[in-house]
C-alpha positions in Angstrom: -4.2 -6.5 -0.7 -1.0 -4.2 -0.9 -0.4 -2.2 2.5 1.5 0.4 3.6 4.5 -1.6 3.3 4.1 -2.8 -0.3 2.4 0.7 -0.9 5.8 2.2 0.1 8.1 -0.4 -2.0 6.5 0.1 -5.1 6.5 4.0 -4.6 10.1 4.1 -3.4 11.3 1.9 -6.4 8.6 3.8 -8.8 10.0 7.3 -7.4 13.9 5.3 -8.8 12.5 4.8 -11.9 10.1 7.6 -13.2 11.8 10.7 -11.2 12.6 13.3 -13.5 11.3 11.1 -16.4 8.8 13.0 -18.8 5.1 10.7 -18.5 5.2 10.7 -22.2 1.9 8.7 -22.6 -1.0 7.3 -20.4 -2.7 4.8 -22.5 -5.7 3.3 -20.3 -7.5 0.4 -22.0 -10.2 -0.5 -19.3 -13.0 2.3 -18.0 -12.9 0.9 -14.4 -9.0 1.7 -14.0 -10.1 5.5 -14.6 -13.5 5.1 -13.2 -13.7 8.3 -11.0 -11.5 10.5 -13.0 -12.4 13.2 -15.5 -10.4 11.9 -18.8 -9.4 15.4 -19.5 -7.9 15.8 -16.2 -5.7 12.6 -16.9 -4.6 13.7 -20.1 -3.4 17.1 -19.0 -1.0 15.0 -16.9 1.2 14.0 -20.0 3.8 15.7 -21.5 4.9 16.8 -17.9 8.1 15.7 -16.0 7.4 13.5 -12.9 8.9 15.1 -9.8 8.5 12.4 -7.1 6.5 9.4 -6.3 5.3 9.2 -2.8 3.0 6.8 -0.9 0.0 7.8 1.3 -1.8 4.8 3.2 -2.3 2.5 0.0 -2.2 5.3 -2.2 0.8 5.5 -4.7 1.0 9.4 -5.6 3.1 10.9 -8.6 3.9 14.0 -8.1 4.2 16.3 -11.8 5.7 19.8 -12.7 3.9 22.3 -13.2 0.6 21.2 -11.9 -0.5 20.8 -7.8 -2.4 17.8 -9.2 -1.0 14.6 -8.8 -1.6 11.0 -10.6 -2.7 8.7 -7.8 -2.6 4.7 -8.3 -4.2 2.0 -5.7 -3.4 -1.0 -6.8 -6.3 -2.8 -4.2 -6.9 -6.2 -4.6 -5.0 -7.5 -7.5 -2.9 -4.6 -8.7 0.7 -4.6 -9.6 3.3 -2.5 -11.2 5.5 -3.7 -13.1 8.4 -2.5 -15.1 8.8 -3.7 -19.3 10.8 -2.5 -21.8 8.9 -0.6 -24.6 7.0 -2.3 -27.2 7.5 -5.9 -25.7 4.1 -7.9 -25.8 2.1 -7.4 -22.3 1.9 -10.9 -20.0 -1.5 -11.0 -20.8 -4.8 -9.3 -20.8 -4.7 -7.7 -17.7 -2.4 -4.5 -17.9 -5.2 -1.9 -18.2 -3.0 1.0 -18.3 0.9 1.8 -19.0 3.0 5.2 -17.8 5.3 5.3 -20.6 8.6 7.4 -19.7 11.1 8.9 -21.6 14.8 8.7 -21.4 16.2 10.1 -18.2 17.9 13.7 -19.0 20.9 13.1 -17.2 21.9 9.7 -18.8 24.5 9.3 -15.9 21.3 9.0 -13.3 22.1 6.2 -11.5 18.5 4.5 -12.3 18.8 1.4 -13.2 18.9 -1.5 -10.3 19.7 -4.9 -10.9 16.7 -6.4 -10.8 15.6 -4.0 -14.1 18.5 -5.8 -16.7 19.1 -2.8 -18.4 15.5 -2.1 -19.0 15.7 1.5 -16.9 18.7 2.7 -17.8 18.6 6.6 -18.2 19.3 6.8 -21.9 16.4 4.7 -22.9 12.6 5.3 -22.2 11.0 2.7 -20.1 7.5 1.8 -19.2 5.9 1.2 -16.2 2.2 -1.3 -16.8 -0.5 -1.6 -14.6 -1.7 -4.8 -14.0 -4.9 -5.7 -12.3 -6.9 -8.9 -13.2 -10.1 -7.8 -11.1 -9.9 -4.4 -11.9 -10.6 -3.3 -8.2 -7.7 -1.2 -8.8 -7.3 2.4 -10.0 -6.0 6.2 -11.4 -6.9 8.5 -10.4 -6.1 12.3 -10.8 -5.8 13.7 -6.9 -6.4 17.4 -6.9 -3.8 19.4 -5.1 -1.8 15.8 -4.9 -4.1 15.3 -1.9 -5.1 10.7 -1.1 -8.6 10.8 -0.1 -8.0 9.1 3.2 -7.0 9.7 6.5 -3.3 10.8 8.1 -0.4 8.2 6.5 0.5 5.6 8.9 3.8 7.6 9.2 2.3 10.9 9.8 3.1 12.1 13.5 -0.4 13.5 13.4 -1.5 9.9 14.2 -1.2 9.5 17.8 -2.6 7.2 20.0 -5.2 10.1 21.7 -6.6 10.2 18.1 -7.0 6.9 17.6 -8.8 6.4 20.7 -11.1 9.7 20.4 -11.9 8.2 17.2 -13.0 4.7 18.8 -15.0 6.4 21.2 -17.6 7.0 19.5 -17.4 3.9 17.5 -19.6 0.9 18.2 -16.9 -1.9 16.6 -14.2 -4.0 17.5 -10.4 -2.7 17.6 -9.7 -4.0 14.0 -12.3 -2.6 12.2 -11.3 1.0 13.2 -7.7 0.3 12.3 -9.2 -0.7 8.8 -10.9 2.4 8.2 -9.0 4.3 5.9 -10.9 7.1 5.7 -10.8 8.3 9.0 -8.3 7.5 12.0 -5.2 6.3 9.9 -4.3 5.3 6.4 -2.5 2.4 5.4 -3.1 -0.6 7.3 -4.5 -3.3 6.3 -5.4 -7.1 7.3 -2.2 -8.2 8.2 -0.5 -5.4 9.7 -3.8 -4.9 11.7 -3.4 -8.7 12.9 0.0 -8.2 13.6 -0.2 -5.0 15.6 -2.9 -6.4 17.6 -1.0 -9.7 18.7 2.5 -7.9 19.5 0.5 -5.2 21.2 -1.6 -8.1 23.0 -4.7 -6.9 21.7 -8.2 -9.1 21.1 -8.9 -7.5 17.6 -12.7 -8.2 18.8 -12.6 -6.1 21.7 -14.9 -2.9 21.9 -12.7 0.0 20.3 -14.3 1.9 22.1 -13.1 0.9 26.0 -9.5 0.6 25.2 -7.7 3.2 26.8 -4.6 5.4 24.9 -2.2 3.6 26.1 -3.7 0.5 24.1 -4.2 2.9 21.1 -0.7 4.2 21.2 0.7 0.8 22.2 -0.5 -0.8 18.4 0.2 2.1 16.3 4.1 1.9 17.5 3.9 -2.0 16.3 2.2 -1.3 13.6 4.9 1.1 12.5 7.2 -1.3 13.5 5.6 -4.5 11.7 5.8 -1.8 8.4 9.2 -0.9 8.6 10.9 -4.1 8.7 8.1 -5.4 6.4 9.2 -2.8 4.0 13.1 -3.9 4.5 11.9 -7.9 3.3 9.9 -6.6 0.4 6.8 -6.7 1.6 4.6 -10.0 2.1 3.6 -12.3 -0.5 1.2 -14.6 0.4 -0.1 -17.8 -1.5 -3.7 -16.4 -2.3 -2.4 -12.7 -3.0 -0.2 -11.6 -6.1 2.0 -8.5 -4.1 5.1 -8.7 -6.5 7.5 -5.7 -6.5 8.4 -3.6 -9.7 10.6 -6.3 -10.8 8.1 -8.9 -10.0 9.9 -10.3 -7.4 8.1 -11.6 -4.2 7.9 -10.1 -0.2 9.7 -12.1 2.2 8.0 -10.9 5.1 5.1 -13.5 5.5 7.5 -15.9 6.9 8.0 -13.5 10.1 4.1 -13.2 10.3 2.9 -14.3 14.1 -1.2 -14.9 13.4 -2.3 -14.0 10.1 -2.7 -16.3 7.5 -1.6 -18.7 10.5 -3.6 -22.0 12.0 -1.1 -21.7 15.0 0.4 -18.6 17.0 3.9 -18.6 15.7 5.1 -17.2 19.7 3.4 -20.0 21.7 1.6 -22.6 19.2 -1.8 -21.6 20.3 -4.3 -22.5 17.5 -5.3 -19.2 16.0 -8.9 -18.3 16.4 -10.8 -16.7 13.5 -14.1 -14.2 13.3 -14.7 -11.4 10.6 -14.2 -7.9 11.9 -15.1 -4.8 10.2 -15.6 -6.8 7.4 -12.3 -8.7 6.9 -10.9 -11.9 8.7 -9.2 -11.6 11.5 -6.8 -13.8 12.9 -5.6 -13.8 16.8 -4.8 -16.0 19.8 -6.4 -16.4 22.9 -3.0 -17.0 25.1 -0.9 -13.5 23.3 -3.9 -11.9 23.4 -6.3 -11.2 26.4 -10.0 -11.0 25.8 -10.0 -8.1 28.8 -7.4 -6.5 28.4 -8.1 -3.1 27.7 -4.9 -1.1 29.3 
């Protein structure tokens, strides 16, 4: 599943193309990609020029004129984005909706990377297809441009005294709070969580609730960390997951990953252990990682 690394790549390269681009059509051909929106809502966003394209947690947010609501898209599971010139034939069946663009209004706008071969340049429309072969994914209209979730991974609201006030007075191990987007903090996911854990030292199956702030504030600083250079390598792509940038191309980062996904600990060859925590796998090792440590 896309985190708030690959969250923030696709925004940052949507944001390239679509800014100042006029969402000339929203064609949507599956009812679970729009399954909590009103399709009025939705089709009051057309016709208006997109001012920015944000991410918040997993959320990618378009931003429009004229309107405080905003288009949100969570790609969950299987989603991608991925840029196609108008009216070529789809991959395959599983692009469920398409932002069609016009042509950029300064036709100097420097929009058009590499990686698009011409397809973006600012004279010519472009469209932007959601792909999502087990429809987990979704639009959504966000009033107000608000994600439902908690504070972005980014946000300096997220400290580590809120994160340990919030595992107080909750009866699960460390990972499963640092997976609850609703709540605490927005954005990571089953790697980064992993990741965080093991360069913080961190048993992801330890009580949330007896580490101290220290602990807290000790994983969300790797966790930002583990995000920002995993945003610099594209993201990760691993073998079971389809994360593919606009352009389709594959993360790097997964080669730099230090338990997840991992039989061995890539710091001290350790064999990885393995439990489900809050729902998800979690990968850590024993060695990097005390059971005790709490501090």
């Amino acid at each position: 599943m896309p985190e708030a690394a690959e969250v923030a790549v696709a925004a940052a390269q949507l944001h390239q193309v679509a800014a100042d681009r006029e969402l000339s059509a929203l064609p949507v051909t599956h009812p679970r990609t729009v399954r909590h929106t009103d399709p009025v809502s939705l089709a009051a966003l057309v016709g208006r020029r997109v001012a920015g394209v944000r991410s918040h947690g997993k959320w990618i947010v378009v931003d429009l004129d004229g309107t405080d609501a905003a288009l949100g898209i969570h790609l969950r599971m299987s989603g991608q984005l991925l840029v196609a010139e108008p009216g070529t034939p789809h991959p395959d069946r599983h692009v469920h909706a398409t932002l069609a663009l016009g042509p950029h209004p300064d036709p100097f706008w420097p929009t058009d990377p590499p990686a698009c071969e011409g397809m973006c340049s600012p004279e010519r429309a472009v469209e932007v297809r959601f792909r999502d072969p087990r429809t987990f994914g979704e639009l959504r209209v966000l009033p107000g441009g608000v994600a439902p979730v908690a504070p972005d991974l980014f946000d300096p609201a997220v400290t580590g005294v809120s994160l340990q006030a919030l595992a107080a007075r909750r009866r699960v191990g460390v990972k499963a709070v640092l997976l609850d987007q609703t709540q605490g903090v927005a954005g990571i996911g089953s790697y980064l969580a992993d990741e965080a854990l093991h360069r913080a030292g961190i048993d992801p199956t330890a009580p949330a609730g007896e580490l101290a702030t220290a602990a807290w504030e000790r994983i969300l600083v790797a966790a930002r960390a583990i995000a920002v250079d995993s945003i610099a390598a594209g993201g990760v792509t691993l073998e079971d997951e389809g994360w593919v940038d606009l352009w389709g191309r594959p993360g790097t980062y997964a080669a730099e990953l230090q338990v997840h996904a991992r039989a061995t600990c890539a710091a001290c060859g350790t064999p990885t252990s393995s439990a489900v925590v809050g729902g998800r796998r979690a990968r850590w090792c024993r060695r990097c990682q005390h059971p005790r440590r709490r501090r």
